[in-house]
C-alpha positions in Angstrom: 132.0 123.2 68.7 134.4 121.4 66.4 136.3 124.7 65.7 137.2 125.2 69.4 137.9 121.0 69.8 139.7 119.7 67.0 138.8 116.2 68.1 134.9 116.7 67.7 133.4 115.7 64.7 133.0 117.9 61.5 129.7 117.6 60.2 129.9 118.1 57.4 132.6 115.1 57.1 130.8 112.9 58.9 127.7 112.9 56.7 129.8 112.8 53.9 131.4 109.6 55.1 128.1 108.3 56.7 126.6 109.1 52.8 129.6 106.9 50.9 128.7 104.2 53.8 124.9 103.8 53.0 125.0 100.5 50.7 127.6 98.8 52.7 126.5 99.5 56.5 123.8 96.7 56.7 126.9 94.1 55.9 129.2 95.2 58.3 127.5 97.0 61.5 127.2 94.0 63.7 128.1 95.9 66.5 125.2 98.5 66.4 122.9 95.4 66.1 124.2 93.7 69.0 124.0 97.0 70.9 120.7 97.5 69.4 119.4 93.7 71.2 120.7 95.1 74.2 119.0 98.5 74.2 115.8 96.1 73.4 116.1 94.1 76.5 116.1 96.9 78.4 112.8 98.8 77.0 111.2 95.5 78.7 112.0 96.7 81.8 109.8 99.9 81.2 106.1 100.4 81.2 105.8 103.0 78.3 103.2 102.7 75.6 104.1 105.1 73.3 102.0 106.4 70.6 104.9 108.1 68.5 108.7 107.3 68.8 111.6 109.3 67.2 114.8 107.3 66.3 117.8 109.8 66.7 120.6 108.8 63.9 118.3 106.1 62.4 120.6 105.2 59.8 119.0 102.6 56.9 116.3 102.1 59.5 116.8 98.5 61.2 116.1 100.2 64.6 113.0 101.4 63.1 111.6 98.5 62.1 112.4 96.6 65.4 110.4 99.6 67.5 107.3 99.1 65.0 108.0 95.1 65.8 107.9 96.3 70.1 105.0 99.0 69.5 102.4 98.0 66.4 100.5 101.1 67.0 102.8 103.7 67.1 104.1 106.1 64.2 107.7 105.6 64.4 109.9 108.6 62.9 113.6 107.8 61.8 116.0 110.8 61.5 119.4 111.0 60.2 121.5 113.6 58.8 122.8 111.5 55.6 120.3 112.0 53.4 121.5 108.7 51.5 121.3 106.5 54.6 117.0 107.4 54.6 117.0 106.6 51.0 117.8 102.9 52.1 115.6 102.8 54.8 112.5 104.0 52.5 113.3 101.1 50.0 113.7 98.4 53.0 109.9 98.8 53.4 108.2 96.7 50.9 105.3 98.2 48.6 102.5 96.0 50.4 103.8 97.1 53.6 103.6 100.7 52.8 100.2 100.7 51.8 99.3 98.7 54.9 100.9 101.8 56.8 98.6 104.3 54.3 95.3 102.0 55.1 95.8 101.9 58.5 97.4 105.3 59.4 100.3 103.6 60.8 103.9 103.8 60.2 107.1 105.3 59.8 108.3 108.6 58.2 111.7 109.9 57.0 113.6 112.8 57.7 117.0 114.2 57.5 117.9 116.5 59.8 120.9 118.0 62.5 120.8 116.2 66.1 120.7 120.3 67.4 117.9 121.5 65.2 114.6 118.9 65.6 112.3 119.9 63.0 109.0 118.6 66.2 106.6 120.9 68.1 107.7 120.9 71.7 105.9 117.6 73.7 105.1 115.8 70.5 107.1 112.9 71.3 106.6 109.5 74.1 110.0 107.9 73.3 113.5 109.3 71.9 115.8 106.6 71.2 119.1 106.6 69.9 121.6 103.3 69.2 125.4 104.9 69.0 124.4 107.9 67.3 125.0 110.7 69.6 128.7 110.5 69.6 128.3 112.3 65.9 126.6 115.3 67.4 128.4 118.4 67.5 127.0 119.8 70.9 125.8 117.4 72.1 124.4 120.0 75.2 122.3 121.7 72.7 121.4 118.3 71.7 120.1 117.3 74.5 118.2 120.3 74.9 116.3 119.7 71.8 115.1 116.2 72.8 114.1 117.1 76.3 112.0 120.2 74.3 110.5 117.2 71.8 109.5 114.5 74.8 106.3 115.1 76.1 106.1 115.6 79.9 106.6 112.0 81.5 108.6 110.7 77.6 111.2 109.1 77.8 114.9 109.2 76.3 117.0 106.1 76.2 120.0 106.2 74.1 123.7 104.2 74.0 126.7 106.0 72.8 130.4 105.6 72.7 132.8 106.0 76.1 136.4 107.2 75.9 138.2 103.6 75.9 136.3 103.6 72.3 139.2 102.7 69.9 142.1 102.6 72.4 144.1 100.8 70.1 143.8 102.8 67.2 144.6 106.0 69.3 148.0 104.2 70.5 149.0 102.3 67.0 148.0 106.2 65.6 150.6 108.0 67.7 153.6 105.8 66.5 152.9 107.9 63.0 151.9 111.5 64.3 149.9 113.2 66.9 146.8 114.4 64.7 143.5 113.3 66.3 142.3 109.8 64.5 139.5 109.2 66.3 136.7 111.5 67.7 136.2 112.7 71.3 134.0 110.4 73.2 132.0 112.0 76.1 132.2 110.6 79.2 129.4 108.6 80.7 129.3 111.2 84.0 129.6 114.1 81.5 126.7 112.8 79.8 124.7 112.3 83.0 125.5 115.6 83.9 124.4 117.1 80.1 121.1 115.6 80.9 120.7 117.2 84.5 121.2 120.9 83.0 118.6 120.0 80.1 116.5 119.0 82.3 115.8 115.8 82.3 114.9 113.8 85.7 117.5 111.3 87.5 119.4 109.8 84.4 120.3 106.5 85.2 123.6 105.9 83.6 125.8 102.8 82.8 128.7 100.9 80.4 129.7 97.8 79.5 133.5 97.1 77.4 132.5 95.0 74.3 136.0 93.8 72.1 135.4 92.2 68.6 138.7 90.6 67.1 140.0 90.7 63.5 142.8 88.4 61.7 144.2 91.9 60.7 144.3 95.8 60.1 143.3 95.6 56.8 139.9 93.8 58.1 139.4 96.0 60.6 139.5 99.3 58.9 137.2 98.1 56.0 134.3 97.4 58.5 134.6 100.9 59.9 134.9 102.4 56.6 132.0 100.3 55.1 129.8 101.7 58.6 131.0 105.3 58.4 132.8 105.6 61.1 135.7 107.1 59.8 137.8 109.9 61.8 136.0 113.1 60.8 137.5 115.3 63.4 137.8 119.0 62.9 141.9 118.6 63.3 142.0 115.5 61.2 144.5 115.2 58.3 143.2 116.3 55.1 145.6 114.0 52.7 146.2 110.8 52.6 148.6 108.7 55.0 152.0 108.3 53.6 153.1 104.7 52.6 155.7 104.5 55.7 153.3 106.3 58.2 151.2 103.7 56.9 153.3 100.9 57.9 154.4 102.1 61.1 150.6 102.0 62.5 150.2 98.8 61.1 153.5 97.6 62.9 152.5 99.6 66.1 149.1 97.7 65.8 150.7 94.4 65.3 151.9 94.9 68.9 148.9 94.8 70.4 147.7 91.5 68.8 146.7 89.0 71.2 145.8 85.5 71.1 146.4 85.6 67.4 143.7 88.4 66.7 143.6 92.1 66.9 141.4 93.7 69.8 139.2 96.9 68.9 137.5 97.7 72.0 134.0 99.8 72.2 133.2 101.4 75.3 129.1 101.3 75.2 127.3 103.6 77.5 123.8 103.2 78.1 121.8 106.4 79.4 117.8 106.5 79.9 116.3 109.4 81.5 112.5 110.7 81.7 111.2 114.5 81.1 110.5 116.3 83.9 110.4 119.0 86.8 114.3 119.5 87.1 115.4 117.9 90.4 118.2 119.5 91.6 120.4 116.9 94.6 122.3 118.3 97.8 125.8 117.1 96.2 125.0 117.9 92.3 123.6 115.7 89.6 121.9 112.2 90.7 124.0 109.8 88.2 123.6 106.6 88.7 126.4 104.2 87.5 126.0 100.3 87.5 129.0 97.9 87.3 131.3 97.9 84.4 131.0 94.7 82.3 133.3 93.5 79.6 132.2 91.2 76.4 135.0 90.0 73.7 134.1 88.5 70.9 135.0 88.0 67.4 132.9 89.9 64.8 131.2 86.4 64.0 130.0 86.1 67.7 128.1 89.5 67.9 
């Protein structure tokens, strides 16, 4: 799909980026933690016991660990497609702990794979969960397809992602230097809605909230998203490096944006949970259900 958009991911970038981010993510991602909190609270409103999880995108495997924390006796599967993001989240688990997991037949597994190509038997799965992973997928309808194959018959998906409005900012201090793509297509939280409808998933219930975390400057800011991985790997991305004045004129374009003394980056978060089952096709189209828009800003200390 990235050869017919030139703002979808490549990859093959993206894993290379996601790889060179592996020792540094844990220090920087407070975003996907406070998103993952979130995701948490919500799971409490839904009377699931599952007896084996998958975490879609799983990264060094903190979202792992806190599904294990919420459901003791399931065997919890973390898949990535960085290969050296799973070789921190094997070490995170202590020696004891692993051979707890071995005496008691419990635990989590490993394994690197594509979001489009789930190496699971179809209905071998009670809960697919994904924290801001699925904006990295490549089609994401095939995607989807794949997970609804996995869930068992009455599993259930929940998943948060990144909405359009994600780095408007950057988009606008970008332009002032050339109109390549610098950040990736977001899918819209109806277009996801509606993904889930054709995959067959039953009444997705869709929502977003605006969360803004502030940095004293540019600099600041574009060392946490490199030390996260979530550098620009679109397909129509520019290959070199930015020249010194193309440089400065984003910087100064950025500048312009600066308020209260601090630069906004803002994240639109959508939230999407959505259970296998019998396709149910509505009189006017897809059943999505949207929630009021809420907005958080914060500082990257307050999240």
């Amino acid at each position: 799909m990235s050869d017919k958009f030139p703002d979808w991911p490549d990859a093959r970038a993206a894993r290379r980026f996601f790889d060179r981010a592996a020792r540094t993510v844990d220090s920087a991602d407070v975003l996907a933690r406070e998103v993952e909190r979130r995701m948490q609270e919500r799971l409490e409103l839904v009377r699931i016991e599952p007896s084996r999880i998958l975490d879609l995108g799983c990264g060094t495997g903190q979202g792992v660990q806190g599904l294990r924390d919420r459901y003791p006796q399931a065997d919890v599967i973390g898949v990535d497609f960085s290969e050296a993001m799973l070789s921190v989240a094997r070490q995170r688990r202590s020696a004891p702990a692993r051979w707890l997991d071995r005496l008691t037949g419990r635990g989590a597994a490993w394994l690197c794979s594509d979001f489009g190509r789930l190496p699971f038997a179809e209905g071998s799965i009670d809960l697919a969960w994904s924290n801001l992973a699925l904006a990295w997928a490549v089609d994401p309808p095939r995607m989807f397809g794949e997970l609804h194959r996995t869930l068992k018959p009455g599993g259930l998906l929940m998943f948060s992602s990144y909405g359009p409005d994600t780095l408007r900012e950057m988009r606008t201090a970008f332009a002032a230097a050339d109109d390549l793509p610098h950040t990736h297509r977001f899918v819209d939280m109806h277009d996801l809605g509606d993904m889930l409808v054709e995959s067959g998933f039953a009444t997705p219930v869709m929502d977003m909230e605006t969360i803004t975390l502030t940095y004293a400057d540019f600099a600041s800011m574009a060392a946490d998203l490199r030390c996260t991985g979530q550098v620009n790997a679109s397909a129509g991305r520019r290959r070199g490096l930015t020249g010194r004045e193309s440089h400065e004129r984003v910087v100064k374009a950025y500048e312009n944006l600066r308020r209260d003394g601090s630069l906004p980056v803002t994240f639109e978060i959508v939230y999407g949970h959505a259970w296998r089952g019998e396709p149910r096709a509505a009189a006017g189209g897809p059943q999505v259900m949207k929630f009021e828009k809420r907005a958080d800003k914060a500082s990257k200390r307050d999240v």
